[in-house]
C-alpha positions as CSV (number, residue, x, y, z in Angstrom):
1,X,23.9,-6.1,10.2
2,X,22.4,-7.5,13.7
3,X,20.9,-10.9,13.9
4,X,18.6,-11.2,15.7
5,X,18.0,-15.0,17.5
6,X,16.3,-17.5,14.6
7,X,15.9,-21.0,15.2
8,X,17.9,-23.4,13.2
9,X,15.0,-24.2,11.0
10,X,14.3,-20.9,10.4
11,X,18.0,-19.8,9.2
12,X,18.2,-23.1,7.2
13,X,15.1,-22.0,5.6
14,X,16.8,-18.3,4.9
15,X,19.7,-19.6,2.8
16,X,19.9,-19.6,-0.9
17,X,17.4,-21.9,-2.8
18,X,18.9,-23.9,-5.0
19,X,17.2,-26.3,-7.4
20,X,13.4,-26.0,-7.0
21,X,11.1,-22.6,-7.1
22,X,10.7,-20.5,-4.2
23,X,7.6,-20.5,-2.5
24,X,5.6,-17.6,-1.1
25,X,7.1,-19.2,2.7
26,X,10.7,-19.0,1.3
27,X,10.5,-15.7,0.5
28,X,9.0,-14.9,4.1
29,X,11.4,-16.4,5.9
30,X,14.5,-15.0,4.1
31,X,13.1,-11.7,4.7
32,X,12.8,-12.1,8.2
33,X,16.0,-13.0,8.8
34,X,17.1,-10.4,6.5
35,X,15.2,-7.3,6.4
36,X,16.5,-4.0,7.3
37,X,13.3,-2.1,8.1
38,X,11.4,-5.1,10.6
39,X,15.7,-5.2,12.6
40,X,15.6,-1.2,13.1
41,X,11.9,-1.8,14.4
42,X,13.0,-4.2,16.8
43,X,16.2,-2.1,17.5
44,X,13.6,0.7,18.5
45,X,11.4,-1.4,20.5
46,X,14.2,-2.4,22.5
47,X,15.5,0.7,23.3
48,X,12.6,2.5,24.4
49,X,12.0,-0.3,26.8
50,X,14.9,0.3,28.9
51,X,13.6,3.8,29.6
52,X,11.6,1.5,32.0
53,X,14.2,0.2,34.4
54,X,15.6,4.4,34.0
55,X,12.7,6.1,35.2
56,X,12.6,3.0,38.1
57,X,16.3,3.9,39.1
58,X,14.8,7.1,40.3
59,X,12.5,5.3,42.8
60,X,14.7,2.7,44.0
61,X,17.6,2.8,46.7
62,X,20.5,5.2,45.7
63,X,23.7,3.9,47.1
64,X,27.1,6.1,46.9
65,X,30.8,6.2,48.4
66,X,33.5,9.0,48.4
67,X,36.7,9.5,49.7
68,X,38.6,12.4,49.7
69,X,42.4,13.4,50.8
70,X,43.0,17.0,51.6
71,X,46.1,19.0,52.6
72,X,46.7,22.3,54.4
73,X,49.5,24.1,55.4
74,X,50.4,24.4,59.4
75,X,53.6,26.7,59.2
76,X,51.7,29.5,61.5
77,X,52.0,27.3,64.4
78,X,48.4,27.7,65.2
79,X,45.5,25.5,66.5
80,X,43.8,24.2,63.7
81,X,39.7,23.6,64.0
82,X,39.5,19.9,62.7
83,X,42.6,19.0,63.0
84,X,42.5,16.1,65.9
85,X,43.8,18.9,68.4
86,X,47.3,18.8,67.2
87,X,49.1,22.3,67.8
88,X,52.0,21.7,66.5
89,X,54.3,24.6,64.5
90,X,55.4,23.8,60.8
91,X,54.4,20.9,58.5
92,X,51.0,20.1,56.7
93,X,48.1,18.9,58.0
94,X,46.4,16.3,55.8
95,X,42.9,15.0,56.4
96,X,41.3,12.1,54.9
97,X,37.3,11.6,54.3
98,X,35.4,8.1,53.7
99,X,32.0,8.0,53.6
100,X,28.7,5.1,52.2
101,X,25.7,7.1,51.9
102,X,22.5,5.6,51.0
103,X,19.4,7.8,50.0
104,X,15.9,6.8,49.3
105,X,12.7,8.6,48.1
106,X,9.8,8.2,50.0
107,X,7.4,10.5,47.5
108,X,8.1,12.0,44.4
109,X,4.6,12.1,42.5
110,X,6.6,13.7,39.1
111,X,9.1,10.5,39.5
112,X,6.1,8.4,39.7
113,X,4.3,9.4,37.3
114,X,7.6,9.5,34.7
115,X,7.5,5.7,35.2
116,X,3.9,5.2,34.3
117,X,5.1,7.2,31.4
118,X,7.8,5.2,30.7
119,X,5.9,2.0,30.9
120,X,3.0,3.3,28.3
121,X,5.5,4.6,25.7
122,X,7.4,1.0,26.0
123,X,3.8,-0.6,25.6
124,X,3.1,1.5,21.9
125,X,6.4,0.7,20.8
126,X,5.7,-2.8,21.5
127,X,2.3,-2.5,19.1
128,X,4.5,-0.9,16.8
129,X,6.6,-3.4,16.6
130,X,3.9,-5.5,15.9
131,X,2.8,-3.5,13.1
132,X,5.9,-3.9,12.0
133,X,5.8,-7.2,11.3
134,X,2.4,-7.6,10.2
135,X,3.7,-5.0,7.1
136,X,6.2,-7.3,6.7
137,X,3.9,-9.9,5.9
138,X,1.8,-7.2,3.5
139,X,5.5,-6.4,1.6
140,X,6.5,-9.9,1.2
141,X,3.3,-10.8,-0.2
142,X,3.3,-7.8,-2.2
143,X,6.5,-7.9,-3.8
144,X,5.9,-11.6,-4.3
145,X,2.8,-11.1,-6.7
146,X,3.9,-8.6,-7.8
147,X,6.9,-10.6,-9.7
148,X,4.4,-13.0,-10.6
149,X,1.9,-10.8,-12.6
150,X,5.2,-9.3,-14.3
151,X,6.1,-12.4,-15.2
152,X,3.1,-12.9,-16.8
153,X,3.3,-9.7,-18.8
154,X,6.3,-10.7,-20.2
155,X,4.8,-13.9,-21.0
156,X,1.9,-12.2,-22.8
157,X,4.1,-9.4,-24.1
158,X,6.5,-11.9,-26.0
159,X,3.3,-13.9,-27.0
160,X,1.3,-10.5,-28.6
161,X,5.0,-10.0,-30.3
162,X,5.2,-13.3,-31.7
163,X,2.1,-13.4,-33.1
164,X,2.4,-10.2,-34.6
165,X,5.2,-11.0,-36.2
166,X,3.6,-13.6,-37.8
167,X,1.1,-11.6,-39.1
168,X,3.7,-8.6,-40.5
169,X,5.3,-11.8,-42.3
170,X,1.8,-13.7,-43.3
171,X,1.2,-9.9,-44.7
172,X,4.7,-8.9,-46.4
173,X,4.5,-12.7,-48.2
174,X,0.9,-11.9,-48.9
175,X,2.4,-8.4,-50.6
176,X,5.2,-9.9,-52.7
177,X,3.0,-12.4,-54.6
178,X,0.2,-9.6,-54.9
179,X,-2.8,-10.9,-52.6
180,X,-2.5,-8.0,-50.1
181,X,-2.2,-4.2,-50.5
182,X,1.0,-2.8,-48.5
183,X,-1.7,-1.2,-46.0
184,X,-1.6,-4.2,-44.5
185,X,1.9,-4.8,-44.5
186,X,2.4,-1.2,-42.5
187,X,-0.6,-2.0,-40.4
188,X,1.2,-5.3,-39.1
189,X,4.7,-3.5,-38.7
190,X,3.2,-1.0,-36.6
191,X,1.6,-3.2,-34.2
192,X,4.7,-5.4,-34.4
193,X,7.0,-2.9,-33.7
194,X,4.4,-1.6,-30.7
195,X,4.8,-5.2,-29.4
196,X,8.4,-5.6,-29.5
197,X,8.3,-2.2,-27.5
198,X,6.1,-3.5,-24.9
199,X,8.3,-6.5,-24.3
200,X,11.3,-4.7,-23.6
201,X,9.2,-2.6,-20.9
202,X,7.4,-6.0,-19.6
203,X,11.7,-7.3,-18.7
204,X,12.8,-4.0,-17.4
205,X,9.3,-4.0,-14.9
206,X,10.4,-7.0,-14.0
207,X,14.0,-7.2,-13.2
208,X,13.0,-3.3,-11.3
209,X,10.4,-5.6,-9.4
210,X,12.9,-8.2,-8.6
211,X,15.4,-5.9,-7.1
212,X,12.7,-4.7,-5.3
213,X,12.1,-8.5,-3.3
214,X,15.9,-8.8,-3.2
215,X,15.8,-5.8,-1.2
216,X,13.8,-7.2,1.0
217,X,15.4,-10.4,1.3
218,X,18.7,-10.1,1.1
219,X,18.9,-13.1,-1.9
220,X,18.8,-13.3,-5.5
221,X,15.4,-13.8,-6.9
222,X,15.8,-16.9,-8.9
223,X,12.3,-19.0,-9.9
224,X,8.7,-18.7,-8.1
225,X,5.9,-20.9,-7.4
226,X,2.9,-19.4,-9.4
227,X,-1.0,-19.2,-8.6
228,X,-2.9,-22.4,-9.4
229,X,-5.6,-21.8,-11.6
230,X,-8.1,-23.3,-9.0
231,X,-8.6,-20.2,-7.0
232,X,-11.2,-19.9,-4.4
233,X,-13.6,-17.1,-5.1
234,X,-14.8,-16.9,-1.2
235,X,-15.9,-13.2,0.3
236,X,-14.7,-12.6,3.7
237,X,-16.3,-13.7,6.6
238,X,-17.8,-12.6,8.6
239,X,-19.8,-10.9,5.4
240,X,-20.4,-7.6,7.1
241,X,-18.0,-4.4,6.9
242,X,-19.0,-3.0,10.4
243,X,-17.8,-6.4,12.2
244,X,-14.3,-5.8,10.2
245,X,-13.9,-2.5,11.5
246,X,-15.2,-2.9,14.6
247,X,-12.1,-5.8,15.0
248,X,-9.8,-2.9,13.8
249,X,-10.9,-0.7,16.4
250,X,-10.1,-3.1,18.7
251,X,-6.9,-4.5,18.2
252,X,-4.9,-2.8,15.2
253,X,-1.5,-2.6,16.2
254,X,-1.3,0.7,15.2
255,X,-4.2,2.0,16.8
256,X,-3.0,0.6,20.3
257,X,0.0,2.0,19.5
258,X,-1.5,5.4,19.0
259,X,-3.6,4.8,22.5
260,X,-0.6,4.2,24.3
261,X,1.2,6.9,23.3
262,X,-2.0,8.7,24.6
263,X,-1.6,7.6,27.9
264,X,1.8,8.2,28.1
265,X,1.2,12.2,27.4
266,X,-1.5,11.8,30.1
267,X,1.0,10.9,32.1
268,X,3.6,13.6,31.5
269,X,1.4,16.2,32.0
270,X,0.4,14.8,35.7
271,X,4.5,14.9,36.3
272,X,4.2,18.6,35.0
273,X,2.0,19.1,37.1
274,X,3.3,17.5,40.1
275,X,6.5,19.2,39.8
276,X,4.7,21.7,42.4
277,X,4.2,19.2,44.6
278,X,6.7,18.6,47.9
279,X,9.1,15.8,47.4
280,X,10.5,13.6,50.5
281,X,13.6,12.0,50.9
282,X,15.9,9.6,53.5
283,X,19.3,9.5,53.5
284,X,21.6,7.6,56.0
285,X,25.2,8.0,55.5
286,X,28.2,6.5,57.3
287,X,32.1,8.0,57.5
288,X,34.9,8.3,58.8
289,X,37.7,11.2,59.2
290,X,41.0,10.8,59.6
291,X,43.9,13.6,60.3
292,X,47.8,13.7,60.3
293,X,50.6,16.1,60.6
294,X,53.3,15.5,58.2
295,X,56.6,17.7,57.9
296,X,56.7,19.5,61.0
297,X,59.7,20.8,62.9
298,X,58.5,17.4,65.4
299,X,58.2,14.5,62.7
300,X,55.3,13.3,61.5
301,X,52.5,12.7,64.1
302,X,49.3,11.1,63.5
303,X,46.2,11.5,65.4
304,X,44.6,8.0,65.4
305,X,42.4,6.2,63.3
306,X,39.8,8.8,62.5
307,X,36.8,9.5,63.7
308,X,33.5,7.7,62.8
309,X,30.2,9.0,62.4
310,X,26.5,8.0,60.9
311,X,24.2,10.7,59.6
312,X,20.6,10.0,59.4
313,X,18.2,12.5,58.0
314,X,14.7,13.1,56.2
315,X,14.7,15.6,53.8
316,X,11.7,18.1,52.6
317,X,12.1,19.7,49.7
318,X,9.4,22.4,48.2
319,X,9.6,24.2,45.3
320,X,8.6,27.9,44.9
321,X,9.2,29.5,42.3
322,X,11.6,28.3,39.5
323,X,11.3,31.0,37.3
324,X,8.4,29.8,35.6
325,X,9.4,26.8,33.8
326,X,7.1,24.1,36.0
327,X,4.1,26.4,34.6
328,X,5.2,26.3,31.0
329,X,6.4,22.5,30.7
330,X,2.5,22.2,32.3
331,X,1.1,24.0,28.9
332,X,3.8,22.4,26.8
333,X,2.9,18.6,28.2
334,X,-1.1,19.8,27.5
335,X,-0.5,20.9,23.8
336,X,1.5,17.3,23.6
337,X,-1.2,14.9,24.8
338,X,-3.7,17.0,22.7
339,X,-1.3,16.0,19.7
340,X,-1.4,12.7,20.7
341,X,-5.2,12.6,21.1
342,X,-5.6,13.9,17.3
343,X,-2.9,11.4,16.1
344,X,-4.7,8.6,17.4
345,X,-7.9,10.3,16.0
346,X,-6.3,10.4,12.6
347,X,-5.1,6.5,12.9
348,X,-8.5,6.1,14.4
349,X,-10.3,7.0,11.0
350,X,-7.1,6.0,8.9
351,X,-7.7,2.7,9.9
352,X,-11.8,2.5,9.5
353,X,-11.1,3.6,5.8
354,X,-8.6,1.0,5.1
355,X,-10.5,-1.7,6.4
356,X,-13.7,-0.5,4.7
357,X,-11.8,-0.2,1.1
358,X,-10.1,-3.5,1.7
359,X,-13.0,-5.1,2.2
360,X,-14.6,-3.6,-0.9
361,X,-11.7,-4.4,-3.0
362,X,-11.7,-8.1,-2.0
363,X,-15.6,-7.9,-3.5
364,X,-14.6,-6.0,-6.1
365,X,-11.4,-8.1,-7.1
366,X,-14.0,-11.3,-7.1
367,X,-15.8,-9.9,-9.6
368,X,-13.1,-9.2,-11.4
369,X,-11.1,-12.7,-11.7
370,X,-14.9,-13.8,-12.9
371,X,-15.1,-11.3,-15.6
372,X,-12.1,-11.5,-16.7
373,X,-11.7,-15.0,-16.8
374,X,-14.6,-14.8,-19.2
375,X,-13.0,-12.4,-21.3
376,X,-10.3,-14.0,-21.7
377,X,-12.5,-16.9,-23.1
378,X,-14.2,-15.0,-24.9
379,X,-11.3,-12.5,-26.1
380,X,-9.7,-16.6,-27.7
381,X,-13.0,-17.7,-29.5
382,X,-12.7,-14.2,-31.3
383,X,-9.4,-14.1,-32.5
384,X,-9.7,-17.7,-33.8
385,X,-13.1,-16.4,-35.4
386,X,-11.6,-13.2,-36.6
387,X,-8.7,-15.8,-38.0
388,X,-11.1,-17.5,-39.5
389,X,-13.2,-14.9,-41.3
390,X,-9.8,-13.1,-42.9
391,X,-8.5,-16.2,-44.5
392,X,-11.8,-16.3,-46.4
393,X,-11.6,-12.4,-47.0
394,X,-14.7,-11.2,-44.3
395,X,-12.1,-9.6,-42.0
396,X,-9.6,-7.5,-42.2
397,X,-5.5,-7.6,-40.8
398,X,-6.4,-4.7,-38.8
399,X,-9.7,-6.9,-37.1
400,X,-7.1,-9.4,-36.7
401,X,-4.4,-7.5,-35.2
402,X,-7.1,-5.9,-33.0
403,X,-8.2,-9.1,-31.5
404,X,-4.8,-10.3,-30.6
405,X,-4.5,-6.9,-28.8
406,X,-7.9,-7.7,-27.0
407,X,-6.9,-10.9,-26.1
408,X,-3.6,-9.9,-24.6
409,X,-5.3,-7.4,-22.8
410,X,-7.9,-9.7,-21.1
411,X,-4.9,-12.4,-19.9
412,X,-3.1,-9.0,-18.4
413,X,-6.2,-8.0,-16.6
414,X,-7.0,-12.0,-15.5
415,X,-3.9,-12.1,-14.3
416,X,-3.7,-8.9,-12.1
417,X,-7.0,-9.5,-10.7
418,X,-5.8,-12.8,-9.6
419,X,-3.3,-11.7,-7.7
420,X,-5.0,-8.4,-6.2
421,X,-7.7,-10.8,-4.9
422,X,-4.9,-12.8,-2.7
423,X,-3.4,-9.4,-1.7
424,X,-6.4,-7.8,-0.9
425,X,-7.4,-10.4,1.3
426,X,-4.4,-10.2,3.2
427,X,-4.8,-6.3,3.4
428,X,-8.3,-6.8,5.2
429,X,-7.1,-8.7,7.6
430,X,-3.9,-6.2,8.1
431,X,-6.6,-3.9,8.9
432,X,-8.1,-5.6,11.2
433,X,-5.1,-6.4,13.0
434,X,-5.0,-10.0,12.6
435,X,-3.0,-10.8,10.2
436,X,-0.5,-13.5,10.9
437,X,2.1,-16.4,9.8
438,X,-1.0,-18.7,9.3
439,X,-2.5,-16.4,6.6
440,X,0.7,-16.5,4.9
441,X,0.4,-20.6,4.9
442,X,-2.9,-20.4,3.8
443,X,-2.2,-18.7,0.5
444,X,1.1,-20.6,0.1
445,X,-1.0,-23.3,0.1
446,X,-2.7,-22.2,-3.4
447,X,1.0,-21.9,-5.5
448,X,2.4,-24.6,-7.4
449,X,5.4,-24.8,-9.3
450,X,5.9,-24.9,-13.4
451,X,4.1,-27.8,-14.7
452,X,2.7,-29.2,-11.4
């Protein structure tokens, strides 16, 4: 894999964790060392910017030498054009070339306009990059709480098994000495043996959604810090949707990325275009020629050191027909910008409905940690009442076993609210395009370890 330049604090901070819980920041920084998908990004970025510097070259001084060593035969005896006016029967004449040429364009609107080109389609892969590793931040985060609410299933799954259990036994004791019917017996086997199902599914999730963060990372997924129970319940600010997407509009990665893409077909199809146009050149060039007579019925006999010369010349070229192509790269270039032009419509509105929604979800999952917070209140005085009520023979096992159910349900439901609400707060603000390593410190800041 390429590595990419980290400082040291920054690789010592990717290495294996050993003997505390990994932190939210942890996990970040071992994937960006790591991660396969932000590398090929940055891979990408980096090549498409050196089709900068190529469309220059074609602007900037072209500087070339040659030399070349010919031979032909002199056996007719006669006077040879070229030859340094040797006339001299048999032998072979051999001529030697040496030139430095140096050409420059004075006006090439196409080559001009491929460079503008050039420069805008290094500029959106620049915001794409960018994009890049905002999502990084967004899949970190993800898979992070993502571990921690299955974690917590398992948690609750184990705790609904146990305490089923204990009912199937409270009931199958209950049975044998005759103060129960075996109704209840099969009622609490069946929600035990539901339970014990649920569990198993709870440890597969997880250890799927573990995998899932090593992927990312590179590292085994030992222990992580969990949620505090003190979570602040603030709406975003400012408190108005329109002002949220009227920040995406203006600087979403992705949607700069999708205007300079734009501007890059603008500018192929005026090279299209200008292909037309007449194209001017310079060229000075400096050589020398040198002849010999080798093998003759005489000896050899050379005829000096060469002759030099220096050519100097401004060229006009001017296309006229070409078979049609300039006309059909114009229409192709045309159809590509309007394909640019409806794929940064499409990112356009993409991006206003993902703003919008995350901004309704972080409401939404507000209201949600309160209501189920309650419930889950309100889910314990039940079961303790329901308890209560079938020791003295008001309630049934199955009200009971019910209630457990309930409550298991509600801690579930707390506990993935929880996390959406941290998750969808960092999804508004990956809409708007200001996401960043600060907003990752911030919600580190609310973790804690086991028993802090």
């Amino acid at each position: 894999m390429r590595f990419k330049p980290l400082s040291l604090a920054l690789i010592l901070a990717a290495a294996p964790l050993a003997g505390r819980c990994a932190d939210l920041l942890d996990i970040y920084r071992q994937a960006r060392a790591n991660d396969p998908v932000l590398a090929q990004a940055d891979a990408q970025r980096l090549a498409i910017g050196e089709g900068v510097p190529l469309a220059a070259a074609a602007l900037l001084p072209q500087i070339s030498g040659s030399m070349s060593l010919q031979q032909s035969d002199n056996s007719a005896g006669s006077n040879q054009s070229g030859n340094g006016g040797l006339d001299t029967p048999g032998g072979h004449i051999r001529t030697r070339s040496e030139s430095l040429s140096l050409d420059q364009t004075i006006f090439n609107l196409p080559d001009i306009a491929n460079l503008r080109a050039a420069k805008s389609t290094a500029n959106a892969q620049d915001a794409a990059y960018t994009a890049a590793e905002q999502e990084l931040f967004i899949r970190v985060a993800s898979a992070y709480f993502q571990v921690l609410t299955d974690e917590d299933e398992v948690v609750y799954a184990k705790a609904n098994e146990d305490a089923f259990k204990k009912e199937y036994d409270q009931a199958q004791a209950q049975y044998q000495v005759g103060l129960a019917a075996i109704t209840n017996v099969y009622q609490a086997d069946s929600f035990y043996q539901a339970a014990r199902t649920q569990t198993v599914t709870a440890e597969n999730t997880l250890a799927n959604d573990k995998q899932a963060l090593t992927q990312i990372t590179n590292h085994p997924v030992e222990n992580l810090e969990k949620l505090r129970e003190d979570l602040p319940l603030d709406p975003p600010v400012p408190a108005d949707p329109q002002a949220w997407v009227t920040q995406a509009l203006d600087t979403n990665p992705s949607i700069l990325s999708q205007k300079y893409n734009l501007e890059a077909a603008e500018h192929d199809v005026t090279a299209a275009r200008a292909a037309r146009l007449p194209t001017i050149s310079a060229s000075v060039s400096r050589g020398r020629t040198t002849s010999w007579l080798e093998n003759s019925n005489f000896g050899n006999i050379d005829s000096g050191n060469g002759r030099i010369g220096t050519t100097v010349g401004v060229f006009l070229s001017v296309p006229i027909f070409s078979g049609g192509s300039i006309h059909a790269h114009v229409k192709q270039s045309i159809y590509q910008r309007d394909s640019a032009q409806d794929a940064l419509e499409i990112q356009r509105r993409q991006i206003v409905a993902n703003t919008l929604n995350s901004y309704r979800a972080v409401l939404a999952a507000i209201s949600q940690v309160q209501s189920s917070k309650a419930a889950v209140a309100s889910g314990q005085k039940a079961l303790d009442a329901t308890r209560a009520g079938y020791q003295v023979g008001t309630e049934t096992i199955l009200d009971v076993l019910t209630a457990i159910q309930t409550l298991t349900s509600a801690e579930s439901s707390y506990s993935q609210a929880r996390h959406a609400l941290v998750l969808d707060k960092l999804l508004l603000k990956q809409a708007a395009g200001t996401i960043s390593y600060k907003d990752l410190q911030a919600v580190n800041a609310l973790l804690q370890s086991d028993g802090s």
